[in-house]
C-alpha positions in Angstrom: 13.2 30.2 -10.0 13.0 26.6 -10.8 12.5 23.7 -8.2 13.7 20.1 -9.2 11.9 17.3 -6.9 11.8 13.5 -7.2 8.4 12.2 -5.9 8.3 9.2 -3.1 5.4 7.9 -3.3 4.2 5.6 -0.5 1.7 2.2 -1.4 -0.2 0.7 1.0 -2.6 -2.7 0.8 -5.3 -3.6 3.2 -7.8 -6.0 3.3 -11.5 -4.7 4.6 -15.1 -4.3 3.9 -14.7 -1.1 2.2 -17.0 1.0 0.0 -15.8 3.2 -2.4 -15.6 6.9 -0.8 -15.3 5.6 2.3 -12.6 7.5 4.5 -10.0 5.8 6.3 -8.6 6.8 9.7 -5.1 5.7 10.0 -5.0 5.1 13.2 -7.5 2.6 12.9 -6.1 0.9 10.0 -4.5 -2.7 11.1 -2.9 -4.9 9.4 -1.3 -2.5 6.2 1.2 -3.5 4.3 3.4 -0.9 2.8 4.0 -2.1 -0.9 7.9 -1.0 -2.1 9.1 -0.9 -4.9 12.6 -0.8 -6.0 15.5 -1.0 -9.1 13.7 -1.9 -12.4 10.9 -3.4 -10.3 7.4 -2.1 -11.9 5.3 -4.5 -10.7 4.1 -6.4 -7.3 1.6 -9.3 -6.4 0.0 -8.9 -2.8 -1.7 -12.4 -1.4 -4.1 -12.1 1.5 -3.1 -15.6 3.6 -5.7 -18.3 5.0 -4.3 -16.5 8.2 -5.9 -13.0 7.4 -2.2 -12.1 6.9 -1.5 -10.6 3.8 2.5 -11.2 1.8 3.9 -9.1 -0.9 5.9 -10.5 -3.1 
């Protein structure tokens, strides 16, 4: 048998005080922004704000 899939994979940025290893809980992650991606688009820039926000664009 042969099974064809397409993998969606999901992107997430945060901004933190993180060490590498460390595990994250989701539900006390806030302030994620999912990353898309879509088309002939390969690449995105993500800008944390003066306001602690952070923008994908």
């Amino acid at each position: 048998m042969t099974a064809v899939f397409t993998p969606h994979p999901n992107y997430w940025v945060l901004f933190g005080n993180y060490q590498t290893g460390d595990v994250l809980e989701f539900d006390d992650v806030t302030g994620a922004v999912e990353v898309t991606y879509g088309g002939a688009l390969t690449a995105r820039t993500a800008v944390l704000g003066l306001d602690n926000l952070i923008t994908v664009e």
